[in-house]
C-alpha positions in Angstrom: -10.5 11.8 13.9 -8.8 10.6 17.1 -5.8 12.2 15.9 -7.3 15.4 14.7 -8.7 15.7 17.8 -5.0 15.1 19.7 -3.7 18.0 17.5 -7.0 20.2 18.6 -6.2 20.0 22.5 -2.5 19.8 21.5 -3.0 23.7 19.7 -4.2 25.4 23.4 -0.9 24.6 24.9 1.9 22.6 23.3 2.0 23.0 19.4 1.7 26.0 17.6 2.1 24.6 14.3 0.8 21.0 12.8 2.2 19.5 9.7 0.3 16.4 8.2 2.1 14.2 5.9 -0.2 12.0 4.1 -0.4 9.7 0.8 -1.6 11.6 -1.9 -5.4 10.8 -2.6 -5.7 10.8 1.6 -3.8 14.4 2.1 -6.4 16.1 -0.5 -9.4 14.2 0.3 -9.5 12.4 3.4 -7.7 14.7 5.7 -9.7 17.8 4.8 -13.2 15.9 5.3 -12.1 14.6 8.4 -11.3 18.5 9.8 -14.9 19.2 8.1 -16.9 16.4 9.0 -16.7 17.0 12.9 -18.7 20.1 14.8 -16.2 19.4 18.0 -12.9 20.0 15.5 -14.6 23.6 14.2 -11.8 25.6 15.4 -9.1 23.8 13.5 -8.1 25.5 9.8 -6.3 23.9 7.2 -4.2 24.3 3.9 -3.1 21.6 1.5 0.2 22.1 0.0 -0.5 19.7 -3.0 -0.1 20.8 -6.7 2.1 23.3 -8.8 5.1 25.1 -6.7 3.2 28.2 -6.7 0.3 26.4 -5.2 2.1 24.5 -2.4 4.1 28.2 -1.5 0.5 30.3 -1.2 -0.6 27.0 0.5 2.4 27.1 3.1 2.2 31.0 3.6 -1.6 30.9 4.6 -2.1 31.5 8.5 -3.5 27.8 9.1 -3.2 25.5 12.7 -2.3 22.7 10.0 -0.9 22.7 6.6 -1.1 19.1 4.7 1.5 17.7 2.6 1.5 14.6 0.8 4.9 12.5 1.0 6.5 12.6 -2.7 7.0 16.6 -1.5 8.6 15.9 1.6 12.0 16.9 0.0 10.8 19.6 -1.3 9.6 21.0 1.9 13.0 20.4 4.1 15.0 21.9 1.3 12.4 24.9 0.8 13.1 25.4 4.7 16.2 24.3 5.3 17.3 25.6 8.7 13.6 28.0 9.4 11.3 24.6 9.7 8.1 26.5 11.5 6.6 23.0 12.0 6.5 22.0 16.0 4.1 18.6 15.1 4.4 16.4 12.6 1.8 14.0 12.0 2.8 11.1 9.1 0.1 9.2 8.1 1.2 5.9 6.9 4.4 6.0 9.0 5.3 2.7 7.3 5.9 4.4 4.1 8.9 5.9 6.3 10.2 1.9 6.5 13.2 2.8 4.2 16.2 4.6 5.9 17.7 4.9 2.4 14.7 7.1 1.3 15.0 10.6 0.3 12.3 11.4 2.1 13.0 9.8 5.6 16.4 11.3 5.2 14.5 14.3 4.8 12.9 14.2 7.6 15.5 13.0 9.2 17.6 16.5 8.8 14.9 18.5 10.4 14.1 15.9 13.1 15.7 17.8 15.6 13.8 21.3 15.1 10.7 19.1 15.9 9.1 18.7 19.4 6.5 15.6 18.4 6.1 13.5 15.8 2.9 11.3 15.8 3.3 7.8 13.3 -0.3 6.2 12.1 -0.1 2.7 10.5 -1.9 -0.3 10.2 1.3 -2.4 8.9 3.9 -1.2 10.7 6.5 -4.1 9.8 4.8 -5.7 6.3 8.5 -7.7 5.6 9.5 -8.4 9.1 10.5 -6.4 12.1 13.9 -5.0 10.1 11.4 -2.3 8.7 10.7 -0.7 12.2 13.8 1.3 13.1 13.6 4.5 10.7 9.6 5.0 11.5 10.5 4.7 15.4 13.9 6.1 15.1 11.3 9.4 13.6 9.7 9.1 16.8 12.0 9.4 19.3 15.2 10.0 17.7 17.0 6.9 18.4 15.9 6.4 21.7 14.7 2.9 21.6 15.7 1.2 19.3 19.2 3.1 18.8 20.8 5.8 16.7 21.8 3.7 13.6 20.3 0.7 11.2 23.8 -1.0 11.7 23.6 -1.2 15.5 19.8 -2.1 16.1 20.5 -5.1 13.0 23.7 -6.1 15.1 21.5 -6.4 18.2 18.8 -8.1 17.0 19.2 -10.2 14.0 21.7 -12.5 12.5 22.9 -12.7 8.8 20.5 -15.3 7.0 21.6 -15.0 3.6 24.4 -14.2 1.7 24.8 -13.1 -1.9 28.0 -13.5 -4.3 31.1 -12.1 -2.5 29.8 -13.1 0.8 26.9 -9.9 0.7 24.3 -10.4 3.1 21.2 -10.0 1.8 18.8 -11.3 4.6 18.6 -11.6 8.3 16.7 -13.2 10.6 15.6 -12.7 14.0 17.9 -14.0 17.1 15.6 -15.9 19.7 14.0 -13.7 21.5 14.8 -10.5 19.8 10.7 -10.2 18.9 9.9 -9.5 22.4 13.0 -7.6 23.2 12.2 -5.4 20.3 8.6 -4.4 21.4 9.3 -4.2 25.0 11.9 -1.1 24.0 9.1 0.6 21.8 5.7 -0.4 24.3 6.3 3.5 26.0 5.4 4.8 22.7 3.3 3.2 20.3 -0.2 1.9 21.0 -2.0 -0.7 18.9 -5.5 0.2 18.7 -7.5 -3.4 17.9 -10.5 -3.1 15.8 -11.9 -6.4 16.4 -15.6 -6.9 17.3 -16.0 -3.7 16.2 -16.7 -4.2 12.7 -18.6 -7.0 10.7 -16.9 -10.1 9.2 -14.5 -9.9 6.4 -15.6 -12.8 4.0 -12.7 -14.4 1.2 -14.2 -16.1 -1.7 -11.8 -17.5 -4.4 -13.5 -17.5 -8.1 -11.9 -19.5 -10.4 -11.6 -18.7 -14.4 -11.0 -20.9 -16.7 -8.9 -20.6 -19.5 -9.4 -22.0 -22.8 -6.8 -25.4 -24.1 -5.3 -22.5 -26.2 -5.1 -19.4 -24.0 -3.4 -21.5 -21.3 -1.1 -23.2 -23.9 0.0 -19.1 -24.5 0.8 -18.8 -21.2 2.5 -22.3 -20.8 4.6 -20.6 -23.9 4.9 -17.4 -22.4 6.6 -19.1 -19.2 8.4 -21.2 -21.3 10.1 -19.0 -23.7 10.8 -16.4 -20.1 12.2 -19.4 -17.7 14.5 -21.3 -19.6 17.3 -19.2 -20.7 17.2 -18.9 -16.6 18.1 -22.5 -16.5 22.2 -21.8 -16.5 22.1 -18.4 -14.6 21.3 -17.5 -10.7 17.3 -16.2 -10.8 17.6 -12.5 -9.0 14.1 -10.1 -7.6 14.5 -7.9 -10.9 14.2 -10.9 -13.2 12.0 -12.6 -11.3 9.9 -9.7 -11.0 10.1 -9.2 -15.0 8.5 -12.5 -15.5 6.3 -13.0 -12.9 4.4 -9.6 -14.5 4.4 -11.2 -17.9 2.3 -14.2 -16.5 0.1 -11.9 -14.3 -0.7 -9.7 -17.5 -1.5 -13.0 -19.7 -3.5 -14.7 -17.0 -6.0 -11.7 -16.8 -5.8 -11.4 -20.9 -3.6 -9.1 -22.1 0.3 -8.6 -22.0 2.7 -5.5 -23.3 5.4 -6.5 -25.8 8.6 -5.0 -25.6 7.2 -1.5 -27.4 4.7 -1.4 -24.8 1.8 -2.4 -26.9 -1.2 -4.3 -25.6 -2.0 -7.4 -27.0 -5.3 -9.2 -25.8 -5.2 -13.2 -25.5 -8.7 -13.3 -24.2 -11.4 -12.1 -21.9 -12.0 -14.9 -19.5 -11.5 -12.3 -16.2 -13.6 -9.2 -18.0 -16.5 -12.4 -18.4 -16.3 -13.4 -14.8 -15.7 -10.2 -13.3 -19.5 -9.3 -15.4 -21.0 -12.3 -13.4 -20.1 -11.0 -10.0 -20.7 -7.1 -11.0 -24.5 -9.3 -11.7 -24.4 -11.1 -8.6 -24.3 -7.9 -6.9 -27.6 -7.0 -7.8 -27.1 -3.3 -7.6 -24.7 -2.7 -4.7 -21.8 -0.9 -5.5 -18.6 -3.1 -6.4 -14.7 -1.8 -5.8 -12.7 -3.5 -8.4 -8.3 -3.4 -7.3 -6.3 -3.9 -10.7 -2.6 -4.2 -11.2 -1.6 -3.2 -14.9 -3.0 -0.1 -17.2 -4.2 -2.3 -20.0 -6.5 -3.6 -16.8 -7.8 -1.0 -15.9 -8.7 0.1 -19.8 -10.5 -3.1 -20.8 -12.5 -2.8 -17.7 -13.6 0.7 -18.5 -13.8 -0.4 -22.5 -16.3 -3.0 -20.9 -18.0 -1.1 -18.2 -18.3 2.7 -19.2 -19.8 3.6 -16.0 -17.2 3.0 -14.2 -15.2 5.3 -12.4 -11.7 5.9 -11.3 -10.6 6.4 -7.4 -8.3 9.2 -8.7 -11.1 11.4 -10.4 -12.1 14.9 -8.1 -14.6 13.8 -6.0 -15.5 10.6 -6.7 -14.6 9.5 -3.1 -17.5 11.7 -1.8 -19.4 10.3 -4.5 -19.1 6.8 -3.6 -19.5 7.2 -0.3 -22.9 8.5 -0.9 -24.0 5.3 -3.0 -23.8 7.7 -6.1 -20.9 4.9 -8.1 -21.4 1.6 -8.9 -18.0 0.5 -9.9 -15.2 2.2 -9.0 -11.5 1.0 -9.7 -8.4 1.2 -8.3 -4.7 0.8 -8.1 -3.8 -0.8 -4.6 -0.2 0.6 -4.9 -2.2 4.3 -5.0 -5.2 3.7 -3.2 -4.4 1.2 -0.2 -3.6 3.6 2.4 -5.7 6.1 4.2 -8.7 6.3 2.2 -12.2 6.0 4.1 -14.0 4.2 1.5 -16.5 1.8 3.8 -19.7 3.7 4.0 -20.2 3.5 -0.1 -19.7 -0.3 -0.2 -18.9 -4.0 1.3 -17.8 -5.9 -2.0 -14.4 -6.1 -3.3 -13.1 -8.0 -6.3 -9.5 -8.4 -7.1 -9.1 -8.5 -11.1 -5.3 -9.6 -10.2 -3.5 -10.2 -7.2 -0.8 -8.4 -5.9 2.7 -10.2 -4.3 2.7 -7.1 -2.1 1.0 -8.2 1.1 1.0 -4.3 2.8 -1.0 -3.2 -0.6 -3.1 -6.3 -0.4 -4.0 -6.1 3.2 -4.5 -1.9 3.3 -6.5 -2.2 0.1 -8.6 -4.7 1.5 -9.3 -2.3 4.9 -10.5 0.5 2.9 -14.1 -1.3 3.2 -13.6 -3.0 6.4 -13.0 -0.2 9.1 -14.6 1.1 12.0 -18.1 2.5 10.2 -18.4 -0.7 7.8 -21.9 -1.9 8.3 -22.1 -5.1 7.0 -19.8 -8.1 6.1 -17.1 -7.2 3.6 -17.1 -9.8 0.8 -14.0 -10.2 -1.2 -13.6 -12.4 -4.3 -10.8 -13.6 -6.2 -10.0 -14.0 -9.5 -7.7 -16.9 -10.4 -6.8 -18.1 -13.4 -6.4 -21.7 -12.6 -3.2 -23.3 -13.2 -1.3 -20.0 -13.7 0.9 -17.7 -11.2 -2.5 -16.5 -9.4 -2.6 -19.6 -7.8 0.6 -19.4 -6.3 0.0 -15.8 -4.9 -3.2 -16.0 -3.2 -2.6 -19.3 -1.7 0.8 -19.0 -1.6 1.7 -15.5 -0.7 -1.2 -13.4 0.7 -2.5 -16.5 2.7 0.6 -17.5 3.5 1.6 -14.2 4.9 4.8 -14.2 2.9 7.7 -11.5 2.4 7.3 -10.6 -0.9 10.6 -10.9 -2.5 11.3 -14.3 -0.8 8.0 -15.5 -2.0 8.9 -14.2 -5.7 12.2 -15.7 -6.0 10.5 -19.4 -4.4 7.7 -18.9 -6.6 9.5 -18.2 -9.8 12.7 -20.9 -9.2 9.8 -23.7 -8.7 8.4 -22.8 -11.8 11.6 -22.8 -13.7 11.8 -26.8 -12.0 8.9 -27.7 -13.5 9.1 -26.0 -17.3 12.4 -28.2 -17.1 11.1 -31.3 -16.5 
């Protein structure tokens, strides 16, 4: 709203032209209820270039202040205007999505930076895996200006090779003394931080353990077995780590895919506990985050009234108490999405290793409008890879990838002994 209202003042004067660029579930849903919702923001009109080519074309040729786009079409949109970019504004919603300057789409953007007059950047996690992430989403703001014209120069000024691969790679920096304060001291003149504390009730973790049967956990112990060992002899890199960390996150919440992609079910110790809290609710609507499909199906097998985040309309439907349990994906629904006025309890099926996901998915509830304390709960499976995440990772405020090699190389210490 604070935005929106910006780009109305903006429109009498200084822009002639808005683009939005927005997740997908935010640029058809949120966006265009946040234009709606307010009496002072009447004036604005709006298209959403979202869908089927010829959809996002009549979308982009209807006489609109702003046109919405979500992000995978980004590329699309530069190539579709190459050199006759009408768009004066830009506003990109989750700037941090942006983080990558080897992305198609921030080299996109990049091309047509110079045809625009202002680009405004909203984020909540500006720098999720350190402060390396923040020169492409500034350099979009100001062209360079602050934090220089190249990812080469600003990682030569500030950081220092941490790391190295084989053949002397560097894979990982860290930050020379000092370089923090350096770094936001060149962007202060333009980025604001707009703190939302004491504004909004309490946010309330509460860990639920599951317990898994002698033989359920003597599947995973297998499972990890049978993955780690062959690692003994070889170097332990993020794709294989990544490979068997899922395995153990799929059999800790009861089900894993075999190599054909089949599910198999080991057993239902999550689906029983997540019931108990869904009871403990007494009624009030429950947001449930999952990580795998075969999740998300046994949840629905178990609970056919719930409902998924990405089915037409039910945001508006939650929001007005109307859904009892709605699931979701926190790679797909973290960012962007006003969810707080149809609920205050969140349950995690399975963690995530992403912290960005974990901590947007999580302020979906609690933001400005929440009403009472958010309550989130935790499913672990104790003695398997959930403990290591949430205690270990998300509390920890870990990179990801670090905390997934760490993670996985202990465990290969300890299946070896």
């Amino acid at each position: 709203m604070i935005t929106l209202s910006a780009i109305d003042k903006l429109l009498v004067f200084e822009a002639s032209r808005v683009l939005v660029i927005a997740p997908l579930l935010p640029a058809k849903e949120t966006w265009p209820a946040e234009i709606e919702k307010w009496d002072h923001l009447a004036g604005l009109t709006f298209s959403v270039a979202i869908g089927t080519l010829p959809e996002r074309i009549r979308a982009l040729g209807e006489k609109s202040n702003i046109t919405i786009i979500n992000r995978e079409n980004v590329v699309w949109l530069v190539d579709y205007y190459k050199t006759r970019w009408p768009f004066d504004t830009v506003v990109i919603d989750e700037l941090s999505s942006f983080k990558s300057s080897a992305s198609k789409r921030f080299r996109a953007l990049k091309r047509v930076r110079k045809y625009i007059s202002r680009i405004i950047g909203l984020t909540g996690t500006p720098a999720p895996n350190g402060l390396m992430d923040l020169w492409s989403q500034v350099y979009l703001l100001d062209e360079g200006a602050a934090l220089g014209k190249t990812l080469t120069g600003y990682r030569q000024r500030y950081f220092t090779p941490d790391k190295w691969g084989p053949g002397g790679v560097v894979y990982s920096y860290r930050l020379q003394p000092g370089a923090d304060t350096q770094i936001y001291k060149a962007i202060e003149p333009i980025c604001i931080s707009m703190a939302s504390a004491g504004d909004i009730p309490e946010m309330v973790s509460v860990d639920r353990p599951v317990i898994l049967a002698p033989d359920e956990l003597d599947a995973y112990r297998r499972l990890e077995r049978d993955y780690l060992l062959p690692l003994n002899t070889t170097e332990i890199d993020a794709a294989s780590a990544a490979v068997l960390a899922g395995k153990l996150l799929q059999l800790s919440g009861g089900a894993v895919y075999d190599a054909e992609g089949d599910t198999h079910e080991i057993h239902a110790r999550k689906l029983d506990a997540l019931d108990q809290l869904i009871e403990e609710a007494n009624g009030q609507p429950v947001l449930v985050f999952y990580n795998y499909k075969h999740e998300l199906a046994r949840i629905q097998k178990r609970h056919p009234e719930a409902r998924h985040i990405t089915e037409a309309g039910v945001i508006n439907d939650w929001n007005a108490g109307e859904v009892p349990l709605l699931t979701a994906n926190p790679a797909s629904a973290g960012h962007g999405l006003n969810l707080q006025f149809g609920g205050h309890i969140i349950i995690w099926y399975s963690p995530t290793w992403n912290l960005e996901y974990y901590e947007q998915a999580n302020k979906r509830l609690h933001r400005r409008g929440q009403t009472q304390p958010v309550l989130i709960h935790h499913l672990i499976a104790q003695g398997t890879l959930d403990e290591d995440i949430i205690h270990g990772v998300l509390r920890g405020k870990k990179k990801t990838q670090d905390a997934l090699l760490t993670a996985v190389r202990a465990r290969v210490e300890v299946v070896k002994r």
